[in-house]
Backbone as a ProteinNet text record, in pm:
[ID]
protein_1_A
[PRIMARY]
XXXXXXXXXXXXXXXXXXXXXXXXXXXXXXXXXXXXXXXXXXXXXXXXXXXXXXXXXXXXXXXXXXXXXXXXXXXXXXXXXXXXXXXXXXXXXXXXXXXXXXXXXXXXXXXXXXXXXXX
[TERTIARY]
-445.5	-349.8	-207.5	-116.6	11	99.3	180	298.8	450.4	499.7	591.7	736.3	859.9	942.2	1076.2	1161.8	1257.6	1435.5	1521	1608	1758.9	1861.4	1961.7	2060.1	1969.8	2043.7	2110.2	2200.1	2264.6	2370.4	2536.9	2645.7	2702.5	2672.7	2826.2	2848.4	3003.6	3104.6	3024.6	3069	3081.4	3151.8	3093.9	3130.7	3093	3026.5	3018.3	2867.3	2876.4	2746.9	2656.2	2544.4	2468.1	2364.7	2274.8	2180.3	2049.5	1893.8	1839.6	1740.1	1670	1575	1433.8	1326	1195.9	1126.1	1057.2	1021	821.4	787.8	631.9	532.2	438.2	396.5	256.1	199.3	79.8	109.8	-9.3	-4.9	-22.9	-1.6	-17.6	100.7	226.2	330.8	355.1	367.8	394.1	285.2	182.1	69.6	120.6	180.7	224	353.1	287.8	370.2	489.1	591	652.4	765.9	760.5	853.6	956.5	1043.1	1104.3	1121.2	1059	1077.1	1180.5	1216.9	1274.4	1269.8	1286.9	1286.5	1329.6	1383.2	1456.2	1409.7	1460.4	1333.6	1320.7	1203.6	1166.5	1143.3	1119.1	1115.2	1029.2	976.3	861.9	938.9	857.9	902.8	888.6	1042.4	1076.7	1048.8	1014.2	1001.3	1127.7	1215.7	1336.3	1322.8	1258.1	1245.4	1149.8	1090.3	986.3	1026.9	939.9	952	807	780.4	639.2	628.8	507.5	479.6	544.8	532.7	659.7	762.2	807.1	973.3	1035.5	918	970.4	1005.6	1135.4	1197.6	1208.5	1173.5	1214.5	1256.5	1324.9	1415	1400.3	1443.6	1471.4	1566.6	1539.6	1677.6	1800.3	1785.6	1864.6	1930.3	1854	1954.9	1992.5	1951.2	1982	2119.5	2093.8	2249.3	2349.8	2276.3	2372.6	2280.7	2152.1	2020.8	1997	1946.2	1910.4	1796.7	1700.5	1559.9	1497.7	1519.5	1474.4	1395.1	1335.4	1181.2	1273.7	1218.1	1191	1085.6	1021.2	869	852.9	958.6	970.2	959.2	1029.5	1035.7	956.4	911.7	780.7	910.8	1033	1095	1195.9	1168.5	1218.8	1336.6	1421.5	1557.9	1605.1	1677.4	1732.1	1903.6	1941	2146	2142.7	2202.4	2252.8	2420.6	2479.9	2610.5	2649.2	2791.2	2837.1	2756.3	2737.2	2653.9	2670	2599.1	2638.9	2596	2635.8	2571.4	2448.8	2425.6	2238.6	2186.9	2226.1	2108.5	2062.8	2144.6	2067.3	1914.1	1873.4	1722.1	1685.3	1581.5	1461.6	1418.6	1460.8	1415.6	1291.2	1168	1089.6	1039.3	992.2	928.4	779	728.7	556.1	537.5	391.2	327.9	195	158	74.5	-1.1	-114.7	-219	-374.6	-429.1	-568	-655.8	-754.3	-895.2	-1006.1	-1045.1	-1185.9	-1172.4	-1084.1	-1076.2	-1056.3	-1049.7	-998.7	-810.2	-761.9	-588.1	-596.3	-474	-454.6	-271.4	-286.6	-110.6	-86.6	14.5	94.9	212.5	278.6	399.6	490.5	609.1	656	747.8	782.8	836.9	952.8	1022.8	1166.1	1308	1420.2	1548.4	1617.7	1673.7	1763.8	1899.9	1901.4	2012.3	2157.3	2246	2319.8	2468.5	2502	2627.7	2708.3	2809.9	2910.2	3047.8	3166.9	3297.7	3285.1
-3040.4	-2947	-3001	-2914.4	-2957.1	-2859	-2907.2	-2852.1	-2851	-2723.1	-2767.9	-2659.5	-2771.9	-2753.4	-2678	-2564.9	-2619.2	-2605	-2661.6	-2620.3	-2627.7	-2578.9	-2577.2	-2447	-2358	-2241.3	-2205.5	-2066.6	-2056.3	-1952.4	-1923.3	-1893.8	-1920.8	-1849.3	-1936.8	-1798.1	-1809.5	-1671.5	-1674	-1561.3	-1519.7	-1653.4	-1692.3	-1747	-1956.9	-1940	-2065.6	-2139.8	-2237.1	-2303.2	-2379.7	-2382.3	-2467.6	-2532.2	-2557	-2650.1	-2640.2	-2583.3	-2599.9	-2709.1	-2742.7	-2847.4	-2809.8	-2895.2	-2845.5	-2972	-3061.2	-3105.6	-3128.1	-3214.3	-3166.7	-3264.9	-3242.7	-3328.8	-3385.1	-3479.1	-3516.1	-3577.1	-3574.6	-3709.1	-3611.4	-3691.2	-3593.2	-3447	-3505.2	-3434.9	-3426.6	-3520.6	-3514.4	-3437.4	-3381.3	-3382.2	-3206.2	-3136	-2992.1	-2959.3	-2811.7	-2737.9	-2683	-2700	-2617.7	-2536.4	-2412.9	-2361	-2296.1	-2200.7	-2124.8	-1976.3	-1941.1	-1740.2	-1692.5	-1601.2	-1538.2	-1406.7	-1356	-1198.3	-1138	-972.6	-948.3	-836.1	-787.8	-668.7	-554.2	-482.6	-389.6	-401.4	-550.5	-567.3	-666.6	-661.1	-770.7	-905.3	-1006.4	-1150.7	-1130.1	-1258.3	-1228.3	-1413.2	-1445.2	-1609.3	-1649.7	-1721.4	-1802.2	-1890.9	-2025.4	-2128.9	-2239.9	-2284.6	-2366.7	-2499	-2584	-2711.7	-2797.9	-2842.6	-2876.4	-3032	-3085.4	-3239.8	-3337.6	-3228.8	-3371.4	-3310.2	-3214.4	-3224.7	-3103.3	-2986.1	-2892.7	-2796.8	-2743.5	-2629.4	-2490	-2358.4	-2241.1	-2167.4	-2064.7	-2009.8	-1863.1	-1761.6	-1640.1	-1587.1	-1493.2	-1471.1	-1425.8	-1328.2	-1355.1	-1496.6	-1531.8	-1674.8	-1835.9	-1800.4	-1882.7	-1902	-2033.5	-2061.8	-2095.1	-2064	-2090.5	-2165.8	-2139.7	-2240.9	-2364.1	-2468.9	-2563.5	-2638.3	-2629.1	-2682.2	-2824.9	-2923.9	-3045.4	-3092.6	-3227	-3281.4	-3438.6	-3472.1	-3597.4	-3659.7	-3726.9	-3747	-3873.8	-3973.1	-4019.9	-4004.5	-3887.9	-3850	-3726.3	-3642.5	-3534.1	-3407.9	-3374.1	-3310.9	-3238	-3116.4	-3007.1	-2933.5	-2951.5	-2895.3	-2751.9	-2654.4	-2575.2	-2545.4	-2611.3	-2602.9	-2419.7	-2400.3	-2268.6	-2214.2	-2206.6	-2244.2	-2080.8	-2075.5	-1913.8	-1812.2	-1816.5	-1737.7	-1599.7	-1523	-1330.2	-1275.9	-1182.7	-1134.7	-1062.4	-1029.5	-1007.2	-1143.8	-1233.3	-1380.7	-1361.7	-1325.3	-1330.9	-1284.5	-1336.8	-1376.1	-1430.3	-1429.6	-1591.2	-1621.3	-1792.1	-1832.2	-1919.4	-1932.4	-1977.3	-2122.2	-2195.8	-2328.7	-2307.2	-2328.2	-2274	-2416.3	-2462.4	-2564.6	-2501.8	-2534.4	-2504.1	-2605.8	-2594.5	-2723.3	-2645.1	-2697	-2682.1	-2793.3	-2763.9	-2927.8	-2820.6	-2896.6	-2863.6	-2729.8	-2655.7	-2529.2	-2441.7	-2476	-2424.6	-2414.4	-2294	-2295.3	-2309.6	-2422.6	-2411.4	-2371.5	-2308	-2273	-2279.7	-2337.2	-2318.8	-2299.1	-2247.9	-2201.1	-2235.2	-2247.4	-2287.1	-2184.1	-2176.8	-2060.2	-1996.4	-2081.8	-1991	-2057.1	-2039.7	-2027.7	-1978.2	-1900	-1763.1	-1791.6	-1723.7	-1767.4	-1620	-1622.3	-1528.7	-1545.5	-1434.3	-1439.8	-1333.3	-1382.2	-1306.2	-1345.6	-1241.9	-1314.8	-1244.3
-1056.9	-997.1	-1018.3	-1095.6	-1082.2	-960.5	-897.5	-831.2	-900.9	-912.3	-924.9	-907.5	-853.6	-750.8	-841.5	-850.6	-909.4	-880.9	-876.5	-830.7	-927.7	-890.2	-956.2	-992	-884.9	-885.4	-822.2	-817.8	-715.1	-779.5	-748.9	-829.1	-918	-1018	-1140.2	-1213.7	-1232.5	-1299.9	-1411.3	-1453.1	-1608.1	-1724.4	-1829.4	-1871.7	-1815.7	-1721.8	-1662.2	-1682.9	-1645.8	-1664.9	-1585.6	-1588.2	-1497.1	-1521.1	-1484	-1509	-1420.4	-1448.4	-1357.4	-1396.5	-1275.7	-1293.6	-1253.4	-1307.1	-1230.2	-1258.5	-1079.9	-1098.4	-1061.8	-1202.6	-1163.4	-1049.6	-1007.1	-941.7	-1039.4	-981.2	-1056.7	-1202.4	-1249.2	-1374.1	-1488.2	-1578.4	-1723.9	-1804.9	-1714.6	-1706.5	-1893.2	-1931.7	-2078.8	-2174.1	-2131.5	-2221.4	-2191.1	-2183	-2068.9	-2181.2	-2226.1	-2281.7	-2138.2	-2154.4	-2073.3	-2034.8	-1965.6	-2051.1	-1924.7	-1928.8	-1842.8	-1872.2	-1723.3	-1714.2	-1618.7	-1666.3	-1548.7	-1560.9	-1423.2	-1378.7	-1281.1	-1310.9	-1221.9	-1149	-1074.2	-960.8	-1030.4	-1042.9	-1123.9	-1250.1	-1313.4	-1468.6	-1480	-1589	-1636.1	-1655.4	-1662.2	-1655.4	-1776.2	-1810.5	-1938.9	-1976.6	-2061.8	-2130.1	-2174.1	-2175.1	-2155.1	-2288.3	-2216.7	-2363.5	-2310.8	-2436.4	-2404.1	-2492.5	-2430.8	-2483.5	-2498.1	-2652.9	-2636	-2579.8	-2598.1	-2560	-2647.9	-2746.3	-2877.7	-2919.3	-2810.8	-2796.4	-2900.1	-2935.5	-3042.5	-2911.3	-2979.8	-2853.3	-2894.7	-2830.4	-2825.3	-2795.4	-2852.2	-2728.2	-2740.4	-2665.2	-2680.6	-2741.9	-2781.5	-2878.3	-2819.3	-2643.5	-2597.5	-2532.7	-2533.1	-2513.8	-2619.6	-2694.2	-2807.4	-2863.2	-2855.4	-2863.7	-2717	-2631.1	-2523.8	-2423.7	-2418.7	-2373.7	-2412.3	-2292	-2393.2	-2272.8	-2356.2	-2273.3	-2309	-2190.3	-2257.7	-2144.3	-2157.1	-2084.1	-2096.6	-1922.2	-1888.7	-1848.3	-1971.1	-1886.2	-1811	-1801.1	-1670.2	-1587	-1574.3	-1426.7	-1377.2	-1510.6	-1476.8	-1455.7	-1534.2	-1491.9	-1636.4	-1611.3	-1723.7	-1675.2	-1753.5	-1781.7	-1831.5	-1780.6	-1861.9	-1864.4	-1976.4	-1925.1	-1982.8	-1891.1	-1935.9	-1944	-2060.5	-2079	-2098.3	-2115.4	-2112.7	-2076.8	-1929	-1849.7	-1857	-1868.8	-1885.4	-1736.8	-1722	-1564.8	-1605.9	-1737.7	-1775.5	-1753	-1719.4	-1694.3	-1523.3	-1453.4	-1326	-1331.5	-1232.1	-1245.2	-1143.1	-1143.4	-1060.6	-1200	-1164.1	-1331.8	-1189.3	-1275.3	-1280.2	-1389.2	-1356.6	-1455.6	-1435.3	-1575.3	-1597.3	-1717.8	-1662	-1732.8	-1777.8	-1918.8	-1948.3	-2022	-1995.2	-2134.6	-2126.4	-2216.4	-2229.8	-2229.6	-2115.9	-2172.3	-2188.5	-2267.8	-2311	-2310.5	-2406.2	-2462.5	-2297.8	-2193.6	-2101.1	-2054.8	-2060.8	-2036.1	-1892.3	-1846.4	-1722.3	-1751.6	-1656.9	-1614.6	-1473.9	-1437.9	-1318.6	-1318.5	-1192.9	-1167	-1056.7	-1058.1	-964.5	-870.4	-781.4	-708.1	-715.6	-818.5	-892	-803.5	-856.1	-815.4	-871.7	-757.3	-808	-846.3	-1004.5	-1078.9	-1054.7	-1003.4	-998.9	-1099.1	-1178.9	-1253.3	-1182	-1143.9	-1082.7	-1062.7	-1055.6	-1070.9	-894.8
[MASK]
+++++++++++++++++++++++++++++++++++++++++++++++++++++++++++++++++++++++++++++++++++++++++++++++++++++++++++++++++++++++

């Protein structure tokens, strides 16, 4: 079972930047595809950017280029800087881990922090 927590949200203008964090609980943090969603009321969760176990990154095409998703496996804890913020980014961004054993997918999720763009 992983848990996991994430924070770093909150206000930032148009044009501004921030940083969220998510941290995991339990062991095997590095072996965990993982990535970031977000969504907004009345709309499907949208996939953000992922980051694999050896560090290959993806992004959305809306946010490419201004995203940037990285992994601390020290500390069991995934990053997303989000730079020249649009007021289409508000959201609940969410952090999601995923792996497979023995041809079984496990995913978990964490409970989101709400990202707001506003002047």
């Amino acid at each position: 079972q992983v848990q996991l927590v994430e924070s770093g949200g909150g206000l930032v203008q148009p044009g501004g930047s921030l940083r969220l964090s998510c941290v995991a609980s339990g062991s095997s943090f590095s072996t965990y595809v993982m990535g970031w969603y977000r969504q907004t009321p009345g709309k499907q969760r949208e996939w953000v950017a992922s980051i694999t176990s050896g560090g290959s990154t993806n992004y959305a095409d809306s946010v490419k280029g201004r995203c940037t998703i990285a992994r601390d496996n020290a500390n069991n804890t995934v990053y997303l800087q989000v730079n020249s913020a649009k007021p289409e980014d508000t959201a609940v961004y969410s952090c999601n881990a995923y792996t497979r054993r023995l041809g079984v997918p496990y995913v978990y999720w964490g409970q989101g922090t709400q990202v707001t763009v506003s002047s």
